[in-house]
C-alpha positions as MATLAB code, in Angstrom:
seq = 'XXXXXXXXXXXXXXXXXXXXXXXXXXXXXXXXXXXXXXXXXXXXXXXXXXXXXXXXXXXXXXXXXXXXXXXXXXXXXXXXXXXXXXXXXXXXXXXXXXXXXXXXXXXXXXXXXXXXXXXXXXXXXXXXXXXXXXXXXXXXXXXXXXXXXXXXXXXXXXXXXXXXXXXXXXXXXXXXXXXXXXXXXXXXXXXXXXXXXXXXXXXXXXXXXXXXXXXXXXXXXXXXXXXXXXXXXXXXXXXXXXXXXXXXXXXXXXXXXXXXXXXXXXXXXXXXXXXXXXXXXXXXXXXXXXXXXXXXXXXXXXXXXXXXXXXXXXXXXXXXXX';
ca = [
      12.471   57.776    7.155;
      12.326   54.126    8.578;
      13.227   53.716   12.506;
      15.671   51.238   11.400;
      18.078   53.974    9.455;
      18.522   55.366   13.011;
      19.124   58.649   12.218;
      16.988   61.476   11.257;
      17.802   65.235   10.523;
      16.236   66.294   14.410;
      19.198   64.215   15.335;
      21.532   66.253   13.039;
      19.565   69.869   14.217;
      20.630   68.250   17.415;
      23.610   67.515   17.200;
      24.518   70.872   16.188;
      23.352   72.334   18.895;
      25.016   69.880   21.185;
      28.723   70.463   19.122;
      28.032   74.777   19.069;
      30.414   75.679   21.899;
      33.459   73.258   20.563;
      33.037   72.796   17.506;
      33.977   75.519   14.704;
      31.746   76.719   11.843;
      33.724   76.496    9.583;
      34.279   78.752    6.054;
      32.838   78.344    2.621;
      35.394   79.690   -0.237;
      35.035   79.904   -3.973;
      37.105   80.221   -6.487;
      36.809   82.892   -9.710;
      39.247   80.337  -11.679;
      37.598   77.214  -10.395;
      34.209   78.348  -11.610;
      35.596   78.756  -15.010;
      37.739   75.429  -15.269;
      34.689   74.062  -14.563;
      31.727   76.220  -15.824;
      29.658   75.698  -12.724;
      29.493   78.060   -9.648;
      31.472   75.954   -6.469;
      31.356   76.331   -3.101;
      34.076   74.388   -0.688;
      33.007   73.700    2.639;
      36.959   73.654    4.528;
      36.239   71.170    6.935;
      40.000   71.308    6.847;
      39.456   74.485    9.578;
      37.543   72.082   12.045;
      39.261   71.576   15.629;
      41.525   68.689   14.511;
      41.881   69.539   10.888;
      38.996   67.775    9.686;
      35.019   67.033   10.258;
      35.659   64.538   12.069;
      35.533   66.451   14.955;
      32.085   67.026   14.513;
      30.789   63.413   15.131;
      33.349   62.292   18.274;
      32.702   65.035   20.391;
      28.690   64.767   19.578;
      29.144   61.061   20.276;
      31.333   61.584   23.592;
      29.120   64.313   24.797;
      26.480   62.328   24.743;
      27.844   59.918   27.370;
      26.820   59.907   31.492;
      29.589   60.500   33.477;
      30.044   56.895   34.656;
      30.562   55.719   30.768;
      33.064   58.439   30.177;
      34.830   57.769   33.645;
      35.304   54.414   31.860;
      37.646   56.075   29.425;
      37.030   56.173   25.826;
      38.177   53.600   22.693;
      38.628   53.998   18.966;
      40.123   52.784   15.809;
      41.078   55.218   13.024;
      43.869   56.002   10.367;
      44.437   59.511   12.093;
      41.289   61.969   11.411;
      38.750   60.418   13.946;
      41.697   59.147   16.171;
      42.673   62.723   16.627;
      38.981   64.047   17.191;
      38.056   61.223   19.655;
      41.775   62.211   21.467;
      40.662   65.928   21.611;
      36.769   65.753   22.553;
      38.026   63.436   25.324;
      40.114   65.475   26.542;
      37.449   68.474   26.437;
      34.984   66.561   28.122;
      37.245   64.745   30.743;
      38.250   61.016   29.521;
      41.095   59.332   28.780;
      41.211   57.817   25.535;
      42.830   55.437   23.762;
      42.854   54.843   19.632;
      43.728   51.749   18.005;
      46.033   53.157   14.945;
      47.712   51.390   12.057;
      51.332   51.234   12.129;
      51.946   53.114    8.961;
      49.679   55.812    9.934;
      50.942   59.423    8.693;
      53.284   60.318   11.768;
      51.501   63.712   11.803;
      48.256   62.498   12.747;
      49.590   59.916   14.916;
      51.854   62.706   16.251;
      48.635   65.083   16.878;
      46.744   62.273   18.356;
      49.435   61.602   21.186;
      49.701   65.292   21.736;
      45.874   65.581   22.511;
      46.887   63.299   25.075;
      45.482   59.660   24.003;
      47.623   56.337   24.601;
      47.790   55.161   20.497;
      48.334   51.495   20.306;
      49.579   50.508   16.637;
      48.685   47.187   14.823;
      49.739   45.740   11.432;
      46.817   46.131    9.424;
      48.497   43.430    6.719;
      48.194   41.072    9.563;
      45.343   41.942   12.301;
      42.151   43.675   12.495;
      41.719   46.598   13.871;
      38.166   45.854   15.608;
      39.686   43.056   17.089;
      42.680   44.977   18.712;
      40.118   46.753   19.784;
      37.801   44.309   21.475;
      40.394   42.675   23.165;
      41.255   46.249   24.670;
      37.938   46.592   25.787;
      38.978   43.638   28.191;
      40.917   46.368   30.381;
      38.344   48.295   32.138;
      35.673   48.138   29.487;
      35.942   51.584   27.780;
      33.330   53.230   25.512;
      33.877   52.501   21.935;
      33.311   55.311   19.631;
      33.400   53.724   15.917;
      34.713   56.128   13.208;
      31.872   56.011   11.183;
      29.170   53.284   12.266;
      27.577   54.965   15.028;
      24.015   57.272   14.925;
      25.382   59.918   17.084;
      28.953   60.019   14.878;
      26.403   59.946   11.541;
      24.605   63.020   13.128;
      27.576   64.541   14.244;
      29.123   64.895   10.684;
      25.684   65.704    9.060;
      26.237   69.395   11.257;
      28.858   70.381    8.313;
      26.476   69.806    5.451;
      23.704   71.738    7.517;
      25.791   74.739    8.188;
      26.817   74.872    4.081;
      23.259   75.013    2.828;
      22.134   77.544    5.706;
      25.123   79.703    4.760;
      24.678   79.384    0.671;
      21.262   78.242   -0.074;
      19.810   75.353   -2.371;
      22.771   73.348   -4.554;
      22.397   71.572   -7.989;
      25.056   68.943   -6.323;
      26.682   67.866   -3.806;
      29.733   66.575   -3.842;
      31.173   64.424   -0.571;
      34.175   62.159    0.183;
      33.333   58.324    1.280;
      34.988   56.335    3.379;
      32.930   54.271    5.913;
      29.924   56.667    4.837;
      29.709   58.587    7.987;
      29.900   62.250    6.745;
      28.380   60.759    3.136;
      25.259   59.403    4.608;
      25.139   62.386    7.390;
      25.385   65.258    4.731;
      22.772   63.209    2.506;
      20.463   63.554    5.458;
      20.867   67.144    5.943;
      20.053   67.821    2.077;
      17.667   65.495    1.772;
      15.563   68.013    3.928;
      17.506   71.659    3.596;
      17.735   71.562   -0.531;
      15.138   68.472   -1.175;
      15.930   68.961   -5.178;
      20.031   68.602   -4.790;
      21.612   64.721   -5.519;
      24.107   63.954   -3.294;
      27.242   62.083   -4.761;
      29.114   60.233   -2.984;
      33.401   59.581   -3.952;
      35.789   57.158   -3.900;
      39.576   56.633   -4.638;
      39.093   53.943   -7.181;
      41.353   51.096   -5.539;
      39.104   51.464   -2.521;
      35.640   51.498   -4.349;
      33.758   48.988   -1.886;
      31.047   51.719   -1.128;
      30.505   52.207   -4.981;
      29.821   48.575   -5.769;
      28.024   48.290   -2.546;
      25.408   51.137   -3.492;
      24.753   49.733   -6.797;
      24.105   45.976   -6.332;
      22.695   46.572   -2.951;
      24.811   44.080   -1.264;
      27.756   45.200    0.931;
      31.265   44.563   -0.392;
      34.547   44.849    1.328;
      38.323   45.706    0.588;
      40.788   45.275    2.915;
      43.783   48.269    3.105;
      43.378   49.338   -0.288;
      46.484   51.139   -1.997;
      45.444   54.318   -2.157;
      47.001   58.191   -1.473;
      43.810   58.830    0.193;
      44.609   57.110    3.251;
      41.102   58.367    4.999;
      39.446   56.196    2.754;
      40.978   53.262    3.228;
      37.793   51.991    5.214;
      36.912   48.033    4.768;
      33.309   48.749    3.931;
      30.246   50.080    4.846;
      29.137   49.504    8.122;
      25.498   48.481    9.214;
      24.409   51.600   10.501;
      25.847   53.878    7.388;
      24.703   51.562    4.245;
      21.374   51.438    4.670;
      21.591   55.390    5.138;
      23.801   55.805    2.135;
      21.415   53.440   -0.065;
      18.234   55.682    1.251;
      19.515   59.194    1.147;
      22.661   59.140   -1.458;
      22.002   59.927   -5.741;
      25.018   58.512   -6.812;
      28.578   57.184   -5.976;
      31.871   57.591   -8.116;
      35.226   57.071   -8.247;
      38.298   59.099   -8.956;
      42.163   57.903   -9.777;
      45.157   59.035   -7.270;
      46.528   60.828  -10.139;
      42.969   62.684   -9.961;
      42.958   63.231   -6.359;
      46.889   64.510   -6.777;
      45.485   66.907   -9.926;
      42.709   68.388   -7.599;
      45.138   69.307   -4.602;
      47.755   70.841   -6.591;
      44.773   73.784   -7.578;
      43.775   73.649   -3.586;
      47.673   74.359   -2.552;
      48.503   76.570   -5.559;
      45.387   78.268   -6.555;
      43.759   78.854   -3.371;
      46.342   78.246   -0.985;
      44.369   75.269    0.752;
      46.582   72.461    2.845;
      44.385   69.699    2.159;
      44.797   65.803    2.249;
      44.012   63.371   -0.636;
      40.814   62.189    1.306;
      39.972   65.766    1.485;
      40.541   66.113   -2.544;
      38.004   63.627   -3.456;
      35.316   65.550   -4.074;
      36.826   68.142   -6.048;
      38.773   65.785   -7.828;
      35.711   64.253   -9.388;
      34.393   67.520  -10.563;
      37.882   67.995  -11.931;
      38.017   64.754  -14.400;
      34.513   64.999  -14.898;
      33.332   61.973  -13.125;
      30.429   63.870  -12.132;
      29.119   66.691  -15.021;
      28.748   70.051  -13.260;
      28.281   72.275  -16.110;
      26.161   75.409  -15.254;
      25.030   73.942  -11.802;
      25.641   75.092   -8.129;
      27.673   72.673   -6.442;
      28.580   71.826   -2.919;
      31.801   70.358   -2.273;
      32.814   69.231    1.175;
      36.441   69.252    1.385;
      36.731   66.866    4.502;
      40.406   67.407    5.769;
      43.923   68.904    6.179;
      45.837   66.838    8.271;
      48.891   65.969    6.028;
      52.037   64.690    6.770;
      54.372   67.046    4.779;
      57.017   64.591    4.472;
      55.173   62.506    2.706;
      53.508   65.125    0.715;
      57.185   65.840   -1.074;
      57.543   62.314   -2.616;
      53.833   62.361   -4.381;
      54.528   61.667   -7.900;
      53.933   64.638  -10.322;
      50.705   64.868  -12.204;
];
């Protein structure tokens, strides 16, 4: 690959080993009934066990590790919907820095909730009226912390490539992979670990359709934007790309789709029913294209990274039947 993608699978090999003593490995489960719903042979990857409930983890403590002493004594800074808020929150606090996150005010209270009890100082803004990277620059004022993006960073992008490695050393080669995509961090990061470990496997990349900026983005090769799309999937709810994760997710990714809330609802009632799975609608996406057949899957080995867990179960009672 080019020196200007910035990151390479001997970053994601790594990274791995850098993340081995925190960081979980965590389980790949099938399903008898999925296989037949869907005539392929599936494989979920439950990021959804990680430290912090999703992969997330993965990428903030590979960043944060990475850090001298005198950057981390500077404290730590992110922005986040509640997944890489709480992983920043807990890696600092496992390596020794203070950390504050930059949070939306309508954030799910349980991930703003789990990010406060890792010990970070959350600071909400109204994403109808400000920006989050602009809260957070003019935070950086006070003492200059380290910002740690979400997703547009090389050692984040390396961080989450570690969950894509461990599924094909634990299964083998896949037909398909099938990955959530929000800012593109764990998207382009898993397409670089297949892209080496299963060279003949096309990584697709999914989106909730009102939030489909990384879709139209791959296929006219210009980067697109929405701002705080309405969508369940509130992971995904990413502006756009960012510089360091398109040009990855143009190089290494097969494909992008996009998949309906009632979709991503239709997918998570077989994860909490069938297979007794707490997942979140980001979490779903994957699955959820399989499901509607956004993605054909028949006869083929497919990879499905089921990103995350962390829902807010009040919330989860008032989603609309499907």
């Amino acid at each position: 690959m080019t020196a200007a993608a910035g990151v390479t699978f001997e970053d994601v090999l790594s990274a791995a080993r850098r993340i081995a003593p925190e960081a979980k490995v965590t389980p790949v489960l099938t399903s008898r009934s999925l296989d037949e719903r869907l005539q392929a042979r599936v494989f979920l990857k439950c990021e959804n066990f990680q430290r912090a409930g999703a992969f997330k983890f993965r990428g903030a403590y590979n960043a944060i590790s990475k850090l001298s002493d005198a950057e981390r004594a500077r404290g730590i800074l992110t922005y986040s919907s509640g997944n890489h808020a709480q992983a920043v929150a807990l890696a600092s606090r496992l390596l020794g820095a203070k950390a504050t996150v930059v949070m939306p005010a309508d954030a799910p209270a349980a991930k703003r909730q789990a990010t406060e009890g890792y010990g970070a100082r959350v600071v909400a803004y109204d994403p109808a009226r400000e920006d989050r990277e602009e809260v957070a620059r003019g935070l950086q004022a006070d003492g200059n912390p380290v910002l740690i993006p979400p997703f547009d960073h090389p050692d984040v992008v390396a961080g989450q490539g570690t969950s894509a490695m461990e599924l094909f050393d634990e299964i083998g080669a896949l037909d398909l992979l099938l990955v959530p995509c929000g800012g593109g961090g764990l998207l382009s990061g898993s397409a670089i670990a297949a892209r080496k470990l299963s060279p003949g496997c096309r990584v697709i990349g999914v989106e909730p359709e009102a939030g489909d900026d990384a879709t139209r983005s791959f296929r006219t090769g210009t980067l697109h934007t929405v701002r705080n799309p309405r969508t369940i999937a509130d992971g995904a709810r990413t502006p756009s790309l960012g510089a360091v994760t398109f040009p990855l997710v143009r190089q290494y990714v097969h494909d992008m789709v996009t998949v309906s809330d009632d979709d991503i609802l239709r997918a998570m009632r077989f994860l909490w029913e069938r297979m007794k799975l707490v997942v979140e609608p980001t979490g779903a996406l994957g699955l959820a294209a399989a499901w509607r057949g956004a993605v054909d899957v028949g006869g083929k080995r497919v990879g499905v990274i089921v990103s995350g867990g962390n829902v807010d179960v009040s919330s989860a009672f008032a989603w609309p039947q499907v």
